[in-house]
py3Dmol code that shows the C-alpha trace and the ligand (Angstrom):
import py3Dmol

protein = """\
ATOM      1  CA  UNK A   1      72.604 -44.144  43.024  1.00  0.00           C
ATOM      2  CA  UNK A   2      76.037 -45.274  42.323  1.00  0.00           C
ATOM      3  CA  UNK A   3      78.646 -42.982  43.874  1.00  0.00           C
ATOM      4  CA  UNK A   4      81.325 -41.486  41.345  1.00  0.00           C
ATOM      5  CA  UNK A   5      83.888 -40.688  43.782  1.00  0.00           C
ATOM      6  CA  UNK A   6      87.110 -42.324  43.698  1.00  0.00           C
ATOM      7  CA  UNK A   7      89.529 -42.113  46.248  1.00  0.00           C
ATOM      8  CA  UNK A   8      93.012 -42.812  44.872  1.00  0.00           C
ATOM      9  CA  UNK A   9      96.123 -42.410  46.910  1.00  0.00           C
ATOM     10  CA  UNK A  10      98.794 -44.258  45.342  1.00  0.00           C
ATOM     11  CA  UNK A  11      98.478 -45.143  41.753  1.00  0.00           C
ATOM     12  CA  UNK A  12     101.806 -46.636  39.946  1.00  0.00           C
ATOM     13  CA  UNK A  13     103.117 -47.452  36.727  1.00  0.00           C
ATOM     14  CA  UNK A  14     104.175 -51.066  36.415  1.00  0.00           C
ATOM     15  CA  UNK A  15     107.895 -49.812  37.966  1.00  0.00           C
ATOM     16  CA  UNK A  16     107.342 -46.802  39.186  1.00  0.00           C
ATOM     17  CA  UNK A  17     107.427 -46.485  43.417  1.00  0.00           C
ATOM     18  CA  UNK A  18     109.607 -44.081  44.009  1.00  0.00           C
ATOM     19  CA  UNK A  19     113.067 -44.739  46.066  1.00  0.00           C
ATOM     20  CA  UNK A  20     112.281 -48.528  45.558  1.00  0.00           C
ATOM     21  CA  UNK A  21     115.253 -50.341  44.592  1.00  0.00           C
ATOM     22  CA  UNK A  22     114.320 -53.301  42.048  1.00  0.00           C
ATOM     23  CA  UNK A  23     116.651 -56.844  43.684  1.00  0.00           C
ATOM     24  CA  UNK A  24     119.575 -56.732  41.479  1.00  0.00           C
ATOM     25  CA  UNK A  25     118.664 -60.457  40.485  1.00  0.00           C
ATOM     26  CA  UNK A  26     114.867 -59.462  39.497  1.00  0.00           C
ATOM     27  CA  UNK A  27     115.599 -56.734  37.646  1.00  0.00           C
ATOM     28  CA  UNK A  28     117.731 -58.309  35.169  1.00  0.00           C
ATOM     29  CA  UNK A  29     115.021 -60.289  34.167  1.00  0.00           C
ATOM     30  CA  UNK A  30     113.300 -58.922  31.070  1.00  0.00           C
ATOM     31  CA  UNK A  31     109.664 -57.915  32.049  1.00  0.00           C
ATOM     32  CA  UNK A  32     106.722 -57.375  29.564  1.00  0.00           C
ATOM     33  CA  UNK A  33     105.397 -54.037  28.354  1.00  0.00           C
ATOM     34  CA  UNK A  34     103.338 -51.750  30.678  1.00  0.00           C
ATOM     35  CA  UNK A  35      99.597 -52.619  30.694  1.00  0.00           C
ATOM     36  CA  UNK A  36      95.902 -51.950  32.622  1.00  0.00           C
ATOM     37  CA  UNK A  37      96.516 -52.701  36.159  1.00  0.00           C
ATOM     38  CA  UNK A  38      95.857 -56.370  37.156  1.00  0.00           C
ATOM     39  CA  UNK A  39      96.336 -56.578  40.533  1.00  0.00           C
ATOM     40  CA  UNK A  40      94.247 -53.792  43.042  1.00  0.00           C
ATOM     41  CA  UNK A  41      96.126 -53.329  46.680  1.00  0.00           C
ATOM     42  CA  UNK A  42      93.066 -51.933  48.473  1.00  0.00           C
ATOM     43  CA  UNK A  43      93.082 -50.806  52.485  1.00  0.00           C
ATOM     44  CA  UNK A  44      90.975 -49.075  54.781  1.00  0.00           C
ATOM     45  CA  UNK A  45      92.857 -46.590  55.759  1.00  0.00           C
ATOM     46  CA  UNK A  46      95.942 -44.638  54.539  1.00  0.00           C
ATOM     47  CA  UNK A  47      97.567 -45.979  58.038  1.00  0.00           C
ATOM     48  CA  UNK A  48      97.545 -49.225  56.376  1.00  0.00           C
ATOM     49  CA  UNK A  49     100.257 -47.805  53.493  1.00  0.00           C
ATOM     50  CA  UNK A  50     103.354 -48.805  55.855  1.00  0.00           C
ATOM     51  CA  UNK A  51     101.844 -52.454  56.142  1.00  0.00           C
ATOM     52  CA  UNK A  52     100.798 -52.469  52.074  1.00  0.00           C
ATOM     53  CA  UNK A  53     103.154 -51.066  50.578  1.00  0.00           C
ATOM     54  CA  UNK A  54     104.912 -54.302  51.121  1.00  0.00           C
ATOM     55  CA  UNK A  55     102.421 -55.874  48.593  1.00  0.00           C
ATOM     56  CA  UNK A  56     102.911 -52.797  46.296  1.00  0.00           C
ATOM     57  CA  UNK A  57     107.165 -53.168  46.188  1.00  0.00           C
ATOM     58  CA  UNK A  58     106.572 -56.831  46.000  1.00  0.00           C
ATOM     59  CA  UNK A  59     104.052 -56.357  42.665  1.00  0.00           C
ATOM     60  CA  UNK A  60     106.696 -53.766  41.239  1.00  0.00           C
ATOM     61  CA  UNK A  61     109.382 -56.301  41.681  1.00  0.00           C
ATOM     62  CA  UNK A  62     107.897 -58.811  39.405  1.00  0.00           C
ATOM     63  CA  UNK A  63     106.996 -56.250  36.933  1.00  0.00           C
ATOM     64  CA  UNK A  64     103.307 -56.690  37.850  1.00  0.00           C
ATOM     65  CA  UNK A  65     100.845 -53.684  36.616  1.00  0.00           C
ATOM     66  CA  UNK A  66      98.601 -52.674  39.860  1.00  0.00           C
ATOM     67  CA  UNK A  67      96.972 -50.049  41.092  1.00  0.00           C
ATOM     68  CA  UNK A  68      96.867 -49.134  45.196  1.00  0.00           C
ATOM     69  CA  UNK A  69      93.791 -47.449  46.673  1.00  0.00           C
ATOM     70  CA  UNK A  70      92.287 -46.287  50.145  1.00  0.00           C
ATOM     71  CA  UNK A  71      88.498 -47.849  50.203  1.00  0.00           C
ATOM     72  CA  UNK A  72      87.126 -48.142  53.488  1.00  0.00           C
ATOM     73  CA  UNK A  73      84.203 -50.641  53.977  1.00  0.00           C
ATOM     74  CA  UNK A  74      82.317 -48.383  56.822  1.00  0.00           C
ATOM     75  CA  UNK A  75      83.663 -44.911  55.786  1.00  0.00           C
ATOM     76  CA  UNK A  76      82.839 -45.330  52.462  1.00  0.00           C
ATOM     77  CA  UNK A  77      80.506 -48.141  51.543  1.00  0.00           C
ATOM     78  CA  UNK A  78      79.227 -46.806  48.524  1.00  0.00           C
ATOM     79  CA  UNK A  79      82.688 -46.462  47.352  1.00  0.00           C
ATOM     80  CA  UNK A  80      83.594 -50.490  48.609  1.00  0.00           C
ATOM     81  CA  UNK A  81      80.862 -50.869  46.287  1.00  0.00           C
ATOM     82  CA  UNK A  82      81.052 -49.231  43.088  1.00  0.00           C
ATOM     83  CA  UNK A  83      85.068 -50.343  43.236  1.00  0.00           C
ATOM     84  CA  UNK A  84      84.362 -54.238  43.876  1.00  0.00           C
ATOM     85  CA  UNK A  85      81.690 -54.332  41.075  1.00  0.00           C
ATOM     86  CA  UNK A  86      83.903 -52.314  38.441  1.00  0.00           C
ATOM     87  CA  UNK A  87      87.391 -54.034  39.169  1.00  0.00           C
ATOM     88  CA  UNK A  88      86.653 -57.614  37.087  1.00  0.00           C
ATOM     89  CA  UNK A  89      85.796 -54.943  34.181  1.00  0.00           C
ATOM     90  CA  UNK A  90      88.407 -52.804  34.544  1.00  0.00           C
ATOM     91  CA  UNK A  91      90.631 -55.695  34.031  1.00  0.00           C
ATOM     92  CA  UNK A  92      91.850 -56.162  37.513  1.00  0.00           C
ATOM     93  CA  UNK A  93      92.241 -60.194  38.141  1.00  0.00           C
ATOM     94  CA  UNK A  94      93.146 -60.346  42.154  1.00  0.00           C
ATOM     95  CA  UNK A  95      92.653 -58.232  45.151  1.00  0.00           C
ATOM     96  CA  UNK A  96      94.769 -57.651  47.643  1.00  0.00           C
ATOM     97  CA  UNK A  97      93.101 -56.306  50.514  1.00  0.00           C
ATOM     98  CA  UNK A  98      94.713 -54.861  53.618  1.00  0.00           C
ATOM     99  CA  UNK A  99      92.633 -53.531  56.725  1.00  0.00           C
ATOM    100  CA  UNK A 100      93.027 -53.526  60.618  1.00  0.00           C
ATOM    101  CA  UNK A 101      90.903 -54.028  63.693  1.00  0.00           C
ATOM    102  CA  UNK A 102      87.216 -54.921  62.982  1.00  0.00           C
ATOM    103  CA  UNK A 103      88.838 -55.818  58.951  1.00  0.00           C
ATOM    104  CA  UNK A 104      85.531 -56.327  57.073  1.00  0.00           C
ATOM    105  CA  UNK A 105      87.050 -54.727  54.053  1.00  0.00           C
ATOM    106  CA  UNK A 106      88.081 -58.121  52.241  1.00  0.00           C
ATOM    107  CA  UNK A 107      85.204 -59.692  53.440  1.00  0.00           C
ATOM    108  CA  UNK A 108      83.021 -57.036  51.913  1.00  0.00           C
ATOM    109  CA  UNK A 109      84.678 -56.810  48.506  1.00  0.00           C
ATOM    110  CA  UNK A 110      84.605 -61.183  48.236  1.00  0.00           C
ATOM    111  CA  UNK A 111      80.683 -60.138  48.478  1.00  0.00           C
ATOM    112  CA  UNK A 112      80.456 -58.013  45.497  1.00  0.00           C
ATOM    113  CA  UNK A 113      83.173 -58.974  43.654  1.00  0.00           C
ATOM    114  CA  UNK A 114      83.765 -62.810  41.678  1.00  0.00           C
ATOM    115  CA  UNK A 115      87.526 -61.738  41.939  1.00  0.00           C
ATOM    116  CA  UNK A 116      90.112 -63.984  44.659  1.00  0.00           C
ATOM    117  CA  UNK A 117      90.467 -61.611  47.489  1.00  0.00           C
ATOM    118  CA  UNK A 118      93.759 -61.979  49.185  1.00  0.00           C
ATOM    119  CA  UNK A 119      93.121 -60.439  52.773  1.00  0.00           C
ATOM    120  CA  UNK A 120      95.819 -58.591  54.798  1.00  0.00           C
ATOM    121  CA  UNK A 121      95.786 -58.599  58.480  1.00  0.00           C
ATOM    122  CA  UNK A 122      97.351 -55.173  59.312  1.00  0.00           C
ATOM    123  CA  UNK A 123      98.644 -54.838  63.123  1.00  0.00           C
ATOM    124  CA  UNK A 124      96.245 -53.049  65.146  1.00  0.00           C
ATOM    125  CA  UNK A 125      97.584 -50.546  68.026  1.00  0.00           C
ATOM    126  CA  UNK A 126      95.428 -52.283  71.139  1.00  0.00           C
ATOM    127  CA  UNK A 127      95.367 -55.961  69.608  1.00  0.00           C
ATOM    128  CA  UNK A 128      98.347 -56.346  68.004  1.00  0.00           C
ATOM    129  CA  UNK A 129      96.610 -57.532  64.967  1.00  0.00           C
ATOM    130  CA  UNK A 130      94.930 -60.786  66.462  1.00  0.00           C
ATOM    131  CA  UNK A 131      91.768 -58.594  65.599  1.00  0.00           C
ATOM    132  CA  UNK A 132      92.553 -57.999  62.149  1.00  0.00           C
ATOM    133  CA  UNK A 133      93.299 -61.476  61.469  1.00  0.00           C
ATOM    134  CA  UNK A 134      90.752 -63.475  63.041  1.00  0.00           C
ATOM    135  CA  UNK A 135      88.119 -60.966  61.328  1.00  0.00           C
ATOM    136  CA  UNK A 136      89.427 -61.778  57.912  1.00  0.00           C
ATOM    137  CA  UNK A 137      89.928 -65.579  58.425  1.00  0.00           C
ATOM    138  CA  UNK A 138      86.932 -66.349  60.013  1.00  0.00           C
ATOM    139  CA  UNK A 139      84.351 -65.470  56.664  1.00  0.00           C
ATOM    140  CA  UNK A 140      81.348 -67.998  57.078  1.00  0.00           C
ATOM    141  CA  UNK A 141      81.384 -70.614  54.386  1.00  0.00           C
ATOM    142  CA  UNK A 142      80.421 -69.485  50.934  1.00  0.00           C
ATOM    143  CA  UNK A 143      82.443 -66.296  50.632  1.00  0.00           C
ATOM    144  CA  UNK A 144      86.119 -66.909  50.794  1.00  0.00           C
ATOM    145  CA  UNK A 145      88.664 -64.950  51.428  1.00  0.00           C
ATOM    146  CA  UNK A 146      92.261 -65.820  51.286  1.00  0.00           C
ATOM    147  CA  UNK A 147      93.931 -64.647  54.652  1.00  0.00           C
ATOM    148  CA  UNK A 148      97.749 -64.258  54.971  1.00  0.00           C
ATOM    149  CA  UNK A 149     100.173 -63.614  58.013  1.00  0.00           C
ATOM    150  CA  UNK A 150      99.462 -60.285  59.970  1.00  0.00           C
ATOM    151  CA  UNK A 151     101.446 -57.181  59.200  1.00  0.00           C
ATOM    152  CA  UNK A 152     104.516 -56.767  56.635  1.00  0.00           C
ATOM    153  CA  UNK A 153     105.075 -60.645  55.798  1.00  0.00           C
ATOM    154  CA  UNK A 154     101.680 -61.228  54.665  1.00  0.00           C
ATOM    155  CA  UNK A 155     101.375 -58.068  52.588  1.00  0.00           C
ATOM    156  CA  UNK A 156     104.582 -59.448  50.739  1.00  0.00           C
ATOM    157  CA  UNK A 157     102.910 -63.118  50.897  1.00  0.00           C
ATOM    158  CA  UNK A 158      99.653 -62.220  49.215  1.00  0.00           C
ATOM    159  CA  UNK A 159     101.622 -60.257  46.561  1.00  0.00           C
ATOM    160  CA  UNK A 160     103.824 -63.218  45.450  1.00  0.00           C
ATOM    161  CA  UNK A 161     100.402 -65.360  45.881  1.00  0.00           C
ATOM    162  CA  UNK A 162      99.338 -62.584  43.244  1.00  0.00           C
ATOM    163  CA  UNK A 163     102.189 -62.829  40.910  1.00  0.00           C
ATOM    164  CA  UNK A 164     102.025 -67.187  41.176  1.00  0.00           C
ATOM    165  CA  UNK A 165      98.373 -66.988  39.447  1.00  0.00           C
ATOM    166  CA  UNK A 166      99.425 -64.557  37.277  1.00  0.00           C
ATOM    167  CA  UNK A 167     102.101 -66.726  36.486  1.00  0.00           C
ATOM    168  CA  UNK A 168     100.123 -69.163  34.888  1.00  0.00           C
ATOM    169  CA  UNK A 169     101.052 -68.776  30.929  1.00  0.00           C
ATOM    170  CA  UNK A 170     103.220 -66.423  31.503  1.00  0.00           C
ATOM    171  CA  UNK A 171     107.073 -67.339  30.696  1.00  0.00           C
ATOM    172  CA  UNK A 172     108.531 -64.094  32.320  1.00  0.00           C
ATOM    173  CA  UNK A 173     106.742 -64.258  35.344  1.00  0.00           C
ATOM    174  CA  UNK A 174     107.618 -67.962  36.074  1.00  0.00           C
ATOM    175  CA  UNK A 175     111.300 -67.322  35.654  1.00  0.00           C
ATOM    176  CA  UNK A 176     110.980 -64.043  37.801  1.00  0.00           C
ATOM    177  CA  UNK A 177     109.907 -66.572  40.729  1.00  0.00           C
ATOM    178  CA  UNK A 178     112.577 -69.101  40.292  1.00  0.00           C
ATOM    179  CA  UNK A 179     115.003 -66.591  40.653  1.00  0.00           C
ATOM    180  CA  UNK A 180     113.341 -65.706  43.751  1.00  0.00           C
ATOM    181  CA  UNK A 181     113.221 -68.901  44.663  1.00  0.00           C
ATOM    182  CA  UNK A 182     117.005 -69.793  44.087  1.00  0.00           C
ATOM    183  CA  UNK A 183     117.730 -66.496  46.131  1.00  0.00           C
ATOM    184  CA  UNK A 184     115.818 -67.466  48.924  1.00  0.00           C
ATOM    185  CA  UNK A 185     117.396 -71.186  48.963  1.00  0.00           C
ATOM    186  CA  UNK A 186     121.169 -69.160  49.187  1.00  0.00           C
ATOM    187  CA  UNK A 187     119.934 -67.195  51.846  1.00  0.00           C
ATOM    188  CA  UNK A 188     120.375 -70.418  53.904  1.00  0.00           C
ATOM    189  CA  UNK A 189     122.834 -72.473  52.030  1.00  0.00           C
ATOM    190  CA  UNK A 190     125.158 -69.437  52.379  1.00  0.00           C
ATOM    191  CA  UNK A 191     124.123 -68.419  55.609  1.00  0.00           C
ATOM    192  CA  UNK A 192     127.565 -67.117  57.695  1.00  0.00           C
ATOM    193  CA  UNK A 193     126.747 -67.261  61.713  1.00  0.00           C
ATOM    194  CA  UNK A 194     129.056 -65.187  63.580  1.00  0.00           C
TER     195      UNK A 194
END
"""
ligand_1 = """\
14
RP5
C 90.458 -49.841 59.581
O 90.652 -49.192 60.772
C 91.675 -49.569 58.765
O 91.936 -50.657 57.943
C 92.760 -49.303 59.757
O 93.626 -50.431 59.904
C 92.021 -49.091 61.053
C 92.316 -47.741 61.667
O 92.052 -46.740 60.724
P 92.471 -45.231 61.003
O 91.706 -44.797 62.208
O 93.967 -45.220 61.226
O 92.091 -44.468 59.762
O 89.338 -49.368 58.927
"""
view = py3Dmol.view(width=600, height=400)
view.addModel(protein, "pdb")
view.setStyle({"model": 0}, {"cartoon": {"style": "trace"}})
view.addModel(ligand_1, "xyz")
view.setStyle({"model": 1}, {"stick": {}})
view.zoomTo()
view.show()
């Protein structure tokens, strides 16, 4: 029996987290029309938001419909399920999936789901994370999963991962991430040391 509850904590419009300044330099950028999300931020646990929520920003930066939800793989399995079978129809394209400790929550939803997973290492309290990101990155041959840095840096890396497939086609997107790029590159070139 396929379960019909949906756990939804965070759910945004394409610009919409609150208190969330858009970069001056992305924002000036024209983006397209709001749509159905395309990108699903997923985590085990609502203690995963601070870590995730990095993703999230990063998606509303670029303008990038999504959707963030909590879906645990051993609280709720039936839930993992229904939501990993349902996202290529609901129009979702990636997954980013954030979970800590014994993290089988990408590697779960890469089993029921032809989506790319792109799997978050959050830091764990005991193992500093090591845990989460060797249980992601180590999926046996046949089921990948994409695994980026632990913690904040690889919540923001899998998002802009996100946004350069999306990019693909897509004019607005592709200039969004040259600005970015061309920020980044001043960060150094204009770097002042004091
Ligand atoms: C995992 O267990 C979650 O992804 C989280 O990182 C970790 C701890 O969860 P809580 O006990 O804080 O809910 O399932």
């Amino acid at each position: 029996m396929r379960t019909a509850i949906r756990v939804s904590v965070f759910q945004h419009s394409p610009r919409g987290v609150p208190g969330t300044p858009l970069s001056p330099e992305l924002s000036r950028i024209p983006m397209s029309p709001p749509s159905h999300p395309l990108v699903g931020v997923v985590m085990g646990s609502s203690s995963d938001w601070p870590t995730l929520q990095h993703a999230a920003t990063c998606l509303e930066e670029f303008g990038v419909p999504h959707e963030s939800r909590v879906v645990s793989a051993h609280r709720t399995p039936e839930l993992l399920r229904s939501y990993a079978r349902e996202a290529e129809g609901r129009g979702l394209r990636l997954l980013i999936a954030g979970a800590g400790g014994a993290a089988h929550l990408p590697g779960m939803l890469a089993a029921w789901t032809p989506l790319p997973v792109l799997g978050v290492p959050v830091e764990s309290r005991v193992l500093r994370g090591v845990d989460s990101l060797l249980s992601i990155v180590q999926m046996p041959a046949g089921v990948p999963v994409a695994t980026f840095a632990i913690g904040e840096s690889g919540a923001r890396n899998a998002a802009l991962f996100a946004v350069r497939q999306l990019a693909h086609g897509d004019a607005g997107l592709r200039a969004r991430l040259e600005t970015l790029r061309e920020s980044e590159a001043r960060r150094v070139t204009e770097a002042v040391l004091s």
